[in-house]
Structures are given as structure tokens and as C-alpha cells.
N, C-alpha and C positions, 0 to 999 in steps of 0.2 A: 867279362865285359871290361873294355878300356877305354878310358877319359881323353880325348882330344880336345883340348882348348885351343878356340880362336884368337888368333893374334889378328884383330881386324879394328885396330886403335890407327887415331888419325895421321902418326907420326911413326916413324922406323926405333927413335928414341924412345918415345910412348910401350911400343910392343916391348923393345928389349928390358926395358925396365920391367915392365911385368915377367918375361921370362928369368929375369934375376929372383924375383920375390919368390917362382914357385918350383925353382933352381934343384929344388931339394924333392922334388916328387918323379915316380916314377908313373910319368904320363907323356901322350903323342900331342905336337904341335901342329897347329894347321896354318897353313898361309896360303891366305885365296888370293883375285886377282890382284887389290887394292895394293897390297902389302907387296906381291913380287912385280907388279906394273912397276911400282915408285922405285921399289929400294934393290930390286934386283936377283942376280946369285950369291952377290955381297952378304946380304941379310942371311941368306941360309948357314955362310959360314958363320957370320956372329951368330947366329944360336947356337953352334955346336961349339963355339969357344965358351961360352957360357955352362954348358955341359954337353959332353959331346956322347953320353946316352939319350937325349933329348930322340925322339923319333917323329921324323919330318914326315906330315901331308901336305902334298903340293895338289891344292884343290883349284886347279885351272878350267877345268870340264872342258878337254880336247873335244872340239866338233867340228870337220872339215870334213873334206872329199880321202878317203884310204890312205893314200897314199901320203897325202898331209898329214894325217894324226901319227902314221907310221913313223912319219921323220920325225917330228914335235915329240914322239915318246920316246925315238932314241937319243937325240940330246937329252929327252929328260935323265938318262941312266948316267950321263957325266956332273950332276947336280948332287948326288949324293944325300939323296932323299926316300923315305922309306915307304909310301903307298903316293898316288896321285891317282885321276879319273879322270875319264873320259865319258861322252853324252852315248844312253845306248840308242839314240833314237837317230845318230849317225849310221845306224844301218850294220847287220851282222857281218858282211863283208869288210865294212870300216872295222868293226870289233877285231873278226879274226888277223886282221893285215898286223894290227897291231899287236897283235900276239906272237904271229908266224915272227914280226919283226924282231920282238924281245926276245924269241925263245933260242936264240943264237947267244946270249948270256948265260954264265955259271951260274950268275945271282942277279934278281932284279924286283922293284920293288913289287909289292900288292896291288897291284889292276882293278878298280870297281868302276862302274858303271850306274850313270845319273840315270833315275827312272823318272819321277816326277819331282819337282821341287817345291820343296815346304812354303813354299809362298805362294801353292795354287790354292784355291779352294775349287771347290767337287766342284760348282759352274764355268767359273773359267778357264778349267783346263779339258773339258769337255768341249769347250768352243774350238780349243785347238787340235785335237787329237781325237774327237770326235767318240769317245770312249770312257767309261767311270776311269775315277783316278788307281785303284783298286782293278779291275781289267786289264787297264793297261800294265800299270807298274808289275805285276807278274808278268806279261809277254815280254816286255822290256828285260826282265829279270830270267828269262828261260830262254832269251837269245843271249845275253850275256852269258849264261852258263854252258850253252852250248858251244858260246867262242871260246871257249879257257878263262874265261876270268876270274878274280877270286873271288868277287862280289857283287854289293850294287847300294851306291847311294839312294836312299828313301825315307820315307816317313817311318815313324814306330808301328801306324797302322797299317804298313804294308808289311812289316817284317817278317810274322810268325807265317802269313801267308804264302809270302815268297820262300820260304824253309819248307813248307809244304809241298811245295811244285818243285822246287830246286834239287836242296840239300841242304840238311842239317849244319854240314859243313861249309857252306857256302854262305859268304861273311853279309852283313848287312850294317851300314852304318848310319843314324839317324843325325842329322841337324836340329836345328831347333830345339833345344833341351830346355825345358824348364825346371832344372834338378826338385825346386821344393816352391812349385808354382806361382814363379818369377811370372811378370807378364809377358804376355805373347809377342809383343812388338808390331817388326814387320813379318811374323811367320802366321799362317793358318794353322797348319798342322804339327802341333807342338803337344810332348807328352813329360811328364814326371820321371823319375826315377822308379818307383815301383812300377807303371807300365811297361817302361821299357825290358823290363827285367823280366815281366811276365811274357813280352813281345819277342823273347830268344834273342838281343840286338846284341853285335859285338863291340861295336864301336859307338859311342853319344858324342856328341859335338855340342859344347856350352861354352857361346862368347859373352855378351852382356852379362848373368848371372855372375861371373866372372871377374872379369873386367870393368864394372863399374862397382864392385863390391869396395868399401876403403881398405876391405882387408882379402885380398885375394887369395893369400896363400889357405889362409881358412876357411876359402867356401869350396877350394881343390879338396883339402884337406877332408873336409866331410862331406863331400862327393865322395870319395875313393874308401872311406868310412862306407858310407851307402851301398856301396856297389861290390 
């Protein structure tokens, strides 16, 4: 299992001072919209001048018509970034273009696939997709695997399940961490550290535990202790 911390602080200055403080750990950065809307391709280099083992997720959740996420994932490969995702509810023909697209690369990053996002709970995402959240996020997760992906963004409660239908191999990485049951926030489906580990997950995603800690480098620190 590996640690991705969010850099989703109100300021470009804000993030990289944090990425200075935990400089010294071997773990993946994420930067979602907020972070690469404001501050750009800029920002990706200043992390990697900071340390340039640092490994980039660029958590955009490509969702367009095929041929659009096709082109939006090939600039992604000139960013110099080490996994990013796309929505799998853009449709398996979306998934595979975007595969057929990459697969013309020696090297390119990690491809996962958003199934349901940790800020549904079981009623509301049922209003929309008209299916348990647990239902779907497996079909979601067996058309991703069928395009070539290597994963799929989800909750800890869909992970072991999705390993079940999939592949063992086949990555799964959760948001919403509450490494040592931090409050939940704005997430519904948030899990601890020993579930997730019981959940087969490979990648956790922990911002606020983080980031508002006075002492960040030691709550990565005994995160990566945990795990």
C-alpha cells in the first residue's frame, strides 16, 4: 500500500510549503482540480524541483465524448506526471480510445477509473445511477478492466469486492482516509487504516488529516509507520 497526500490547500505557496516539510518521505502527491485550475503545469515542475522522486497524481477525472478525453490524456503524457483518471461512467468506448490513444507510448502513466465518489451516500447516488453504490462501482470497475486500465478510483468498501470480479492485480485507490479517525468532513464513505488494509487497497488518499495537522511531516511519518 501507498500514501498519496493531497495538496488541496488554498494557495500554490500553501501546497509547496507542505510539500517542503514532508520532502523527505517516500510518497505520491495528488493535485486535483483546485490546485492545477489556479497554478497550472508550473506547479507540477515546482514539485519535482522540491524532489524530483516525488510521484505525481493528476486527479482531473477526464469525462467528455472519446475522442475528447483521448486528446486531454495525450497532453497529459507531456506533463510529466505519474498516474491521473478518468470518469468510468464516460462509457467503455470512452475508456478504450483512451487507451488505444496511450498505447502508442514506450512509457505512460497509471490509467484508473472514477466508479463512485466518496461524497455519495447509498440514497443519493442511487437517484442518480439508479443502482446500490456497491452494484454499480463493480460494473464500473469490470468495464474499466476490460478497457486496459490499471485501476479504479473508489471507496475502501468497494475495494476487496472489486479485486473479486476484476483482479488481484488490478489497482484500487481510496479517498477519504481517515488514517486514525480524523473526522469525516465532506466525505460519506471514509475508512481508517486497518480497514483499508483489510480492503486489499493500494493507494489511500489523506488531505486534511494531513494538512491541517501543526505537524505534518509526523502524521505522513506514522501513516507510512501504519501501513
Amino acid at each position: 500500500m501507498e500514501l498519496c497526500v493531497a495538496l488541496d490547500l488554498p494557495t500554490k505557496e500553501e501546497n509547496l510549503e507542505l510539500v517542503k516539510k514532508i520532502k523527505e518521505y517516500d510518497v505520491w502527491l495528488k493535485v486535483g482540480f483546485r490546485s492545477y485550475i489556479r497554478d497550472g503545469a508550473e506547479f507540477l515542475k515546482d514539485i519535482k524541483k522540491i524532489n524530483p522522486d516525488f510521484k505525481i497524481f493528476l486527479d482531473l477525472k477526464l469525462y467528455d465524448i472519446p475522442n475528447t478525453m483521448a486528446d486531454a490524456a495525450e497532453s497529459i503524457m507531456g506533463l510529466d506526471i505519474d498516474m491521473f483518471n478518468i470518469h468510468a461512467s464516460a462509457g467503455v468506448k470512452a475508456m478504450k480510445t483512451v487507451m488505444q490513444r496511450l498505447s502508442i507510448y514506450e512509457k505512460r502513466p497509471i490509467v484508473l477509473a472514477v466508479t463512485a465518489l466518496t461524497s455519495f451516500n447509498e440514497e443519493d447516488f442511487t437517484k442518480v445511477y439508479e443502482k446500490s453504490i456497491v452494484e454499480k462501482a463493480n460494473q464500473f470497475a469490470k468495464d474499466a478492466y476490460e478497457s486496459g486500465l490499471d485501476g479504479v478510483v473508489c471507496s475502501a468498501y468497494e475495494s476487496e469486492s472489486i479485486k473479486n470480479s476484476t483482479s488481484k492485480n488490478f489497482m484500487t485507490l481510496t479517498p477519504g482516509i481517515r488514517p486514525f479517525g480524523e473526522d469525516a468532513g465532506d466525505q460519506e464513505r471514509v475508512a481508517d487504516i486497518a480497514y483499508v488494509q483489510s480492503a486489499l487497497v493500494d493507494f489511500i488518499v489523506v488531505g486534511r488529516p494531513i494538512y491541517k495537522s501543526e505537524n505534518p511531516a509526523e502524521v505522513v511519518k506514522k501513516i507510512l509507520e501504519k501501513i
